[in-house]
GUDOPA-244711 format. One record per residue (C-alpha): x, y, z. Coordinates in steps of 0.001 Angstrom, whole numbers, plus 500000, padded with zeros to 6 digits. Example, Ala and Ser with C-alpha at 12.3 -4.5 7.8 and 13.67 -1.06 7.14 Angstrom:
// residues 2
512300495500507800
513670498940507140
//
This chain:
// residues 589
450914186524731917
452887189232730028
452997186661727277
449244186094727053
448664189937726965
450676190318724726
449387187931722080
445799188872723042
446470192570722283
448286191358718526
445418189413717833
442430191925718706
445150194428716745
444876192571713517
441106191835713763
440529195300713722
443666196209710922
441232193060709104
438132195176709698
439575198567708682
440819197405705224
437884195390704416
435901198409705234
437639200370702898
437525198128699984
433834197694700657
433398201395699643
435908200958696986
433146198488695585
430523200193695785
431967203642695189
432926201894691984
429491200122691578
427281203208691787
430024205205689759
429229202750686478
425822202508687446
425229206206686966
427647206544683830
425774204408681883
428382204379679502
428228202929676142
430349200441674361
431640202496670988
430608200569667824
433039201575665185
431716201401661508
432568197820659912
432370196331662505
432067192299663116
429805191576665773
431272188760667865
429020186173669821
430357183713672273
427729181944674287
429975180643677115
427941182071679960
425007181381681723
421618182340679485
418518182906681493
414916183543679953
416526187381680642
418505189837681895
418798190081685361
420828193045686835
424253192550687726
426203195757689664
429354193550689746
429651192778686157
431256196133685092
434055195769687870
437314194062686895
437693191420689982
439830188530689509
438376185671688585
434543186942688653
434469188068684651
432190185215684430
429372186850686367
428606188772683383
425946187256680830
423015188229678984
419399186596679138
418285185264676075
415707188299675577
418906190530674651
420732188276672986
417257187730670668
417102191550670871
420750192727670197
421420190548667430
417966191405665479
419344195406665697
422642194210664758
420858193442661790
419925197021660651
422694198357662520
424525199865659167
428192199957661120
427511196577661878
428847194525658743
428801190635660163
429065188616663204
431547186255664015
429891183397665865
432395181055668045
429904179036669646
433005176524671404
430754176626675110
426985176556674698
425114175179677918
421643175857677580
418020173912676659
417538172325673146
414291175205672944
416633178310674090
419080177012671601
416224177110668340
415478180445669531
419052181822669595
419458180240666249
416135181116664661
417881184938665484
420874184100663290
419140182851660957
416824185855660473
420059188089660813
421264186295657493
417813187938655887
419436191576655606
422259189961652818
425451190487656265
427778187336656511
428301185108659421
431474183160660452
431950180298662294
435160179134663948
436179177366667041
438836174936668226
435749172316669313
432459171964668457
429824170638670801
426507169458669249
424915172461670287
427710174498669358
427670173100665579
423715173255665917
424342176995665723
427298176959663781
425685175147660761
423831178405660003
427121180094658954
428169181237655412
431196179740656113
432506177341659709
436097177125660222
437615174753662664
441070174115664531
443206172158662202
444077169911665463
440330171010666869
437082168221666629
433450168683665667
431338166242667794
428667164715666215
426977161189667308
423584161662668251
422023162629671173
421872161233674738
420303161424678243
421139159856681104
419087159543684698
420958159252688057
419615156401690421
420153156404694109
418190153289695304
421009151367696289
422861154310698015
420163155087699923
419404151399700968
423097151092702091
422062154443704502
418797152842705618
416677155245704205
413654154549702335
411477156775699925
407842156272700353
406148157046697016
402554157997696652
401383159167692217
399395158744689549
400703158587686490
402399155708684592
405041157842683001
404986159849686663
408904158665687037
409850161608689383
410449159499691981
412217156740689495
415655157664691047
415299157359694581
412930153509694357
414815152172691169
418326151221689972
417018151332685841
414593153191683912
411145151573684314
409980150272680599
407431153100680928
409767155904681364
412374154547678752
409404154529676163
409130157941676955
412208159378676909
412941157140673860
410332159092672113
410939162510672847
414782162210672027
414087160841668863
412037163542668661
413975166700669653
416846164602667368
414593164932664329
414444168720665033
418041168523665154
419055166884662201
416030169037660027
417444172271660904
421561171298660055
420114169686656966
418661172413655363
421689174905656577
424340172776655484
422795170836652330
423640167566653646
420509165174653694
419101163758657076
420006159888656372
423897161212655327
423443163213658856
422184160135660679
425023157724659093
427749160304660188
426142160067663809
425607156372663901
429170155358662882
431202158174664510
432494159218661182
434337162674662197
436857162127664734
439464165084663643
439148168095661905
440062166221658386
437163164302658400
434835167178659192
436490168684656039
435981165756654251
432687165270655371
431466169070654475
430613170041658011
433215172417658067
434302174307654913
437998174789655846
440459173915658512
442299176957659623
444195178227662829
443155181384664455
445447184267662653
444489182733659359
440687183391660277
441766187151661071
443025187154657988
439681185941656206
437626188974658196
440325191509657621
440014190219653553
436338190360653847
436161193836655624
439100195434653658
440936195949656311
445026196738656519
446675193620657299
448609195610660505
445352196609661596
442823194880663871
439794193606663120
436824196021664260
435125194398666950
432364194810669095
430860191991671508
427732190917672285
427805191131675559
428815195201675416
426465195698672038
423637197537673449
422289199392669923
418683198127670751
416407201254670241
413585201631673277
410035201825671775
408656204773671844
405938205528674616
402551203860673280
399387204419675222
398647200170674994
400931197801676428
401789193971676314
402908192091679334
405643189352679022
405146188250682593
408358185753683245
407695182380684859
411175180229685096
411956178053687927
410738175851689953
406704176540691625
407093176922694800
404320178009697439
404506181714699034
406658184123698363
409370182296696764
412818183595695942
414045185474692351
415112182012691088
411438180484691995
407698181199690911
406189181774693953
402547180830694092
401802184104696245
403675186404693764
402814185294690956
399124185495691453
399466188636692862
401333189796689486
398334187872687147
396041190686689242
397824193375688966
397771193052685411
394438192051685233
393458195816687095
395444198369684789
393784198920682226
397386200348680367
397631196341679634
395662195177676879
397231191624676916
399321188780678782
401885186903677471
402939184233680123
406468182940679574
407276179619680856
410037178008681785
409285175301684625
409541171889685321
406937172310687601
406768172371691250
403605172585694230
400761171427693013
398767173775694922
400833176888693884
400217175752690365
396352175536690998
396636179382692563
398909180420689803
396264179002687169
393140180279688999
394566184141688111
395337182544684334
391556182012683996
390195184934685367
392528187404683393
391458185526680462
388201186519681247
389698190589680937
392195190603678653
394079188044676396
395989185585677771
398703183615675292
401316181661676910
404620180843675410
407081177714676341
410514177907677033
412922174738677318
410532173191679907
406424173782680597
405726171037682105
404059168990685103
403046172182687024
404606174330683936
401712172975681971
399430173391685158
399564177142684864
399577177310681418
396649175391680077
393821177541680921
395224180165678609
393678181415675241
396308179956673342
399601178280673804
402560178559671717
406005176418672230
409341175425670577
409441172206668557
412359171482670988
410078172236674422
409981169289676706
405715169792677834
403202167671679416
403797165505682299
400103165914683130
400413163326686560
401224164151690807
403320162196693209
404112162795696904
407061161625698215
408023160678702242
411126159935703358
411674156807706311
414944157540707636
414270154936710033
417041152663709271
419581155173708990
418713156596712824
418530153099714393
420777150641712775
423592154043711536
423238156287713848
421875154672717115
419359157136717508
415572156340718446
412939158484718461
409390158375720755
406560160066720722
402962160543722280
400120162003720334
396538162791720729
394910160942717918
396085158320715336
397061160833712748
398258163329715456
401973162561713585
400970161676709581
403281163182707249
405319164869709987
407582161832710902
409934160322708768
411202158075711314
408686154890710691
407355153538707504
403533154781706642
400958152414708101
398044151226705221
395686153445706287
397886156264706602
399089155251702999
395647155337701597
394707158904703152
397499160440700736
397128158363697744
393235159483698263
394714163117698218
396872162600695340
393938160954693607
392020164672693988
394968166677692578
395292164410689742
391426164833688831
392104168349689187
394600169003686941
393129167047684319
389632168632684936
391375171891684262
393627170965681361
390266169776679727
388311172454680478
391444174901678575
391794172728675681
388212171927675329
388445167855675686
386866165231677553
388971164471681061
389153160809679061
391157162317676347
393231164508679004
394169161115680958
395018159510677655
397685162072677010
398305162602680836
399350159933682962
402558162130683364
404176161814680107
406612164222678580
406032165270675384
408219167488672797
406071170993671712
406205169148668150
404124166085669896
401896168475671616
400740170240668938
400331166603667317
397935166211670292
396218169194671105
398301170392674338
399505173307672685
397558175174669526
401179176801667994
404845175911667094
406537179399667309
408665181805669467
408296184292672341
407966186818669768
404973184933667905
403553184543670756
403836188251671286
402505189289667905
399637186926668471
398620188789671497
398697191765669636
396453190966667273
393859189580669682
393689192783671642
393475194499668137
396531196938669113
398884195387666519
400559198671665385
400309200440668582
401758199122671216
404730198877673953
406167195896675644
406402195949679447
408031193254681292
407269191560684574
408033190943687405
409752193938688114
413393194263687701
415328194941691102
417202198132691004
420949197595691235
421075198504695147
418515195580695693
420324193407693466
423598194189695427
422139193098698823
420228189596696943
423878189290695433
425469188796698255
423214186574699981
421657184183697035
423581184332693877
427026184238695115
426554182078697044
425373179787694122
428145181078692079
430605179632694809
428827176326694557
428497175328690961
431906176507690209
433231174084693258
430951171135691880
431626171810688114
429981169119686191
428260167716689222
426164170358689989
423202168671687765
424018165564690383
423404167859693074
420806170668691995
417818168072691824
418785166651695000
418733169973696527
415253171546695199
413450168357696281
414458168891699854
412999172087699749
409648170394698135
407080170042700449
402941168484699565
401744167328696462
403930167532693675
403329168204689834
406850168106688159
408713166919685680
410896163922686419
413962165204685974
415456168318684184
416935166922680969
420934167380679621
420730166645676597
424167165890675222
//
């Protein structure tokens, strides 16, 4: 008994010991956190400077506050990034920064949409305007990563580095025969030809539909591609495509050869080049600021008119929704707000969706039209506006996307799980039931296959939302529902193919899209920019932190590559209705 005392007492002991210590590095943390959080200290930019510009992090639509990225914690320096609204930003004052002399761009990690990429490089490319250099150099070059290294005066690579460059690719992931091996199959209810959504879960291959599709806009976004490196690098398109087709670089000599790169070089010899370039002592180090600390971006001064850049990116989800979601109920509550103060003379909704609840998209796009009716409305496109991303977006005044955005997808599905074969024949279970009427249970059990009637009831439904959406498109783009379903029928198209076919009236940035709103409301020289929703303050973000984003952290650095297995997986559980989304959120590799 002395024994079991004993241990008892050493083990409540430690717990509290545990409980103590953690304690006190809690308030270390936070101690620390508010301490940089009131300092706002700022990085020192010494005169000739290079500006350096690595992309390896995570690059939302923007910024979101981040009280942990200033603390040195082992193994977290990857929880600091920058949205691309400051990287756009910091490298266009870069530009008329005098101490600022270059940038050194070593683009080796660059995971982001083929639309967020043309905007990143369209900034690089206007940075080139005020007469500074840019350098390229990296051990390997993705696609993407040469995409934005081709706009360098000069790209240096690895002498035993690689340049990848053979075309591009997308793949889908079918589960059809996995999930008939656990009994479980998906019920599918759309309209929509190109509506392949649910291709994954009833298929094993791309339907000849779907493969037309995504056939087309790959060829398309490739076109795009091979344009933009063709006019930075002086190489023609059909040299470019020949390259791809027969895999012709395969080591750093043959990018040489090939005049991708100018100049094979290891790492101190590219010091060398800047310190040549900058006259700078040989001994000495190269003055360097990154982006990531570069914060020289001058606030506008306070203007009595504003523009809104209200931020839309995720997936549309009804209610509330969470800080990685559009949540029907926020977002139309954010559309009136702005609609009410009269400080805002214009909207400019930025979207990056793949779509989502059909009915938070129709709530979403009911505030679109009646702010139109107050105050300009222009939407711009991110990587994806599509399904329910084009939902909210087509009753605008005017719409404005990438070459590169993936739009469209103008079609709804529903889709119901029957798990019955896993719980009877796998798992032994049975379920019963008694109900009050024949549809007492429809759409709330998952454990029987949907009866004909019951079948017809929600393709009725589905039939509604479709008409709709394409009632509403028309009415925003001024065509006939006919010419809508032509175009609809849930097919993706590239922004270059929209504007083609009247879905969207621009090709051009965020910030054209900006300046275009600004010229509607007739406040062109006299305005601010305001952006919305609301940041958190840093407390807030501390608390969401530690609930939501670490956790997410934890679980894409776990899954690695196979997150983009998982993520889809994991957002349609959450789905719930009628759905108007894109089929899948493209990698393009």
């Amino acid at each position: 008994m002395k024994s079991f005392f004993k241990y008892v007492l050493a083990t409540v002991t430690g717990i509290i010991v545990v409980v103590v210590l953690l304690f006190f590095v809690l308030i270390g943390i936070v101690t620390s956190t508010v301490s940089q959080m009131g300092s706002s200290k700022e990085v020192s930019v010494p005169s000739n400077s290079v500006l350096y510009v690595s992309l390896n992090h995570e690059i939302p639509e923007r910024t979101s506050p981040n009280p942990w990225e200033g603390l040195d914690l082992p193994g977290y320096s990857s929880l600091k990034s920058l949205g691309l609204n400051d990287i756009v930003a910091r490298i266009a004052a870069a530009k008329d920064d005098s101490r600022i002399k270059g940038i050194y761009l070593n683009p080796s990690s660059v995971n982001v949409g083929m639309s967020t990429l043309k905007e990143i490089r369209d900034a690089l490319v206007d940075f080139k305007k005020s007469g500074k250099f840019i350098i390229a150099y990296s051990d390997v070059y993705t696609q993407k990563g040469y995409y934005l290294a081709a706009v360098a005066d000069e790209i240096y690579l690895n002498p035993e580095g690689s340049l990848d460059f053979k075309g591009l690719s997308s793949s889908v992931t079918f589960m059809k025969e996995a999930l008939d091996k656990l009994g479980v199959e998906m019920q599918v209810v759309k309209v929509g030809t190109y509506k392949s959504a649910v291709e994954p879960f009833i298929l094993n291959e791309m339907s000849p539909a779907n493969r037309a599709q995504m056939t087309s806009y790959i060829n398309s976004l490739y076109d795009s591609f091979l344009a933009n490196i063709s006019e930075s690098r002086k190489i023609s398109v059909d040299s470019l495509r020949l390259v791809a087709d027969q895999y012709l670089i395969r080591n750093a000599s043959d990018a040489v050869r090939l005049h991708f790169v100018d100049k094979a070089v290891y790492k101190d010899e590219l010091l060398t080049l800047l310190k040549k370039r900058l006259t700078v002592e040989e001994k000495k180090d190269v003055p360097t600021v990154s982006l990531l600390d570069y914060n020289a971006v001058s606030p506008k001064e306070s203007a009595p008119n504003r523009i809104a850049v209200l931020y839309a990116s995720g997936n549309i989800v009804d209610g509330e929704g969470s800080s990685e979601d559009i949540g029907g109920e926020k977002f139309s509550r954010e559309l009136r707000k702005l609609r009410r103060d009269d400080r805002i003379k214009a909207v400019v909704l930025r979207v990056n969706s793949p779509g989502g609840s059909a009915l938070a998209s129709d709530i979403i796009a009911r505030e679109v039209e009646l702010t139109k009716k107050v105050k300009p409305v222009i939407v711009s496109m991110g990587d994806y506006a599509a399904s329910g991303g084009y939902y909210i977006s087509a009753l605008a005044d005017s719409i404005f996307a990438d070459k590169e955005t993936l739009t469209g997808s103008i079609g709804v599905f529903g889709l119901i799980p029957n798990v019955k074969g896993l719980l009877n024949n796998k798992l032994g279970i049975h379920v019963d039931e008694v109900k009050t009427g024949k549809f007492a249970n429809l759409m709330s059990s998952i454990d029987r296959p949907l009866t004909e009637e019951e079948r017809a009831i929600i393709q009725s439904e589905v039939n509604r939302v479709y008409n709709t959406f394409t009632g509403k498109v028309a009415a925003g783009r001024k065509m006939t529902v006919a010419q809508v379903d032509s175009i609809g029928q849930g097919r993706v198209w590239t922004g270059q193919q929209a504007l083609q076919n009247g879905l969207v009236d621009r090709v051009g940035s965020l910030q054209d899209a900006i300046a275009a709103a600004a010229k509607k409301a007739k406040v062109s020289d006299n305005y601010m920019l305001v952006s919305y929703p609301a940041v958190k303050d840093p407390f807030a973000s501390i608390l969401s932190s530690s609930k939501e984003k670490i956790k997410m952290w934890m679980f894409q650095d776990e899954l690695g590559a196979y997150r983009s297995y998982i993520n889809p997986l994991k957002d349609l559980v959450k789905t719930s209705g009628v759905q108007a989304r894109i089929p899948y959120l493209l990698e393009i590799r």
